[in-house]
N, C-alpha and C positions, 0 to 999 in steps of 0.2 A: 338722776334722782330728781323729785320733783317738791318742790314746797308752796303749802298755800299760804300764804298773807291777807290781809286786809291793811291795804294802802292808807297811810294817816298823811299822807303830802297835801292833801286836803279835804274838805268836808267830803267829798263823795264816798270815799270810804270803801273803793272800789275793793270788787275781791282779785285778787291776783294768783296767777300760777308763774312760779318760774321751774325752769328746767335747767341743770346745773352737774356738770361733775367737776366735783372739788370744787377750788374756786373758781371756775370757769362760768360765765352766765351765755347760757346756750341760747334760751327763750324766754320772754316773757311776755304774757298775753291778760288781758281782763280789764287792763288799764285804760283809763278813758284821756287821760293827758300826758306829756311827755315826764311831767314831776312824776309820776306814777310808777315810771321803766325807772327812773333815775334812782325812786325811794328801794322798786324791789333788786338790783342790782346791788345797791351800797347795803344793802340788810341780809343781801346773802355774802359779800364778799368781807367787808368791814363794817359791821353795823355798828352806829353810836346812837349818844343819846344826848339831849339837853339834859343838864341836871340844874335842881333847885336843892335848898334847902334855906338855915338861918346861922346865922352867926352871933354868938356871946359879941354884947357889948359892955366894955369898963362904962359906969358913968354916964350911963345915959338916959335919955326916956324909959325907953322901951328896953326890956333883958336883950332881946336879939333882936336884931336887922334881916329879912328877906337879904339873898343873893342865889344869883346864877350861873349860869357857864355862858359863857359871851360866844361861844361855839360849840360843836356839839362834842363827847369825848367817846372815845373808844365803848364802847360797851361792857367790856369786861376789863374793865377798869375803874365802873363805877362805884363799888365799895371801897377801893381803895383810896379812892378821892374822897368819901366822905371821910376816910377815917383821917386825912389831912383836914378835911374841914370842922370834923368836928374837936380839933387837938385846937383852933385856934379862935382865940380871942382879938378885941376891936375896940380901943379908947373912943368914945365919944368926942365929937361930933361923927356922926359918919355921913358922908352926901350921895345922892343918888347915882349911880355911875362908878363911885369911886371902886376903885381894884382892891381887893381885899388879899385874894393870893394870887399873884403872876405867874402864869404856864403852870398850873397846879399837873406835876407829875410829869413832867417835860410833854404833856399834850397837845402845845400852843392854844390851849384854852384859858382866860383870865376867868375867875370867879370875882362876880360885881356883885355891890349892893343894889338892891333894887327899889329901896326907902331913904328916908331920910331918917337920920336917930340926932 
């Protein structure tokens, strides 16, 4: 089987083909740098994703705070993680950095704040 991509590992944006049965990666060719093999490989076997969103804060400035995934999670995963991110709230202060939920969904991914509130 054959799938095209457009590589996002970095600007160039190269178009890709890989060749694949099952989860097997057979070939992959169009790519101009080694990130390229790496991104179309992990997007056919396990693809993730960073995730953003915001977070409700008690008491603060701002209603919610920026936060992200401090690595990238499973793909098909990603709704279910919001629907944890969106069940939870954050007392004021909040600092940048700071871990809002630890291994959200046993993914070993933390969701950080990415502002200050």
């Amino acid at each position: 089987m054959k799938r095209e991509l457009t590589c996002v590992a970095c600007p160039l944006g190269c178009p890709i083909v890989v060749e694949f049965e099952g989860s097997e990666v057979i070939s992959v060719t169009g790519n101009t740098c080694k990130r390229g093999d790496t991104y179309a490989r992990t997007e056919i076997v396990n693809p993730t994703r960073s995730l953003t969103s915001s977070v409700k804060v008690n008491g603060g400035v701002h209603p919610v705070v920026p936060v992200k995934s401090d690595k990238p999670v499973p793909k098909d995963m990603l709704f279910e993680c919001m629907k944890v991110i969106n069940s939870v709230s954050v007392d004021a202060p909040v600092k940048l950095g700071q871990v809002i939920i630890e291994n959200i969904l046993d993914t070993g991914a933390n969701i950080v704040a990415t502002n200050n509130d």
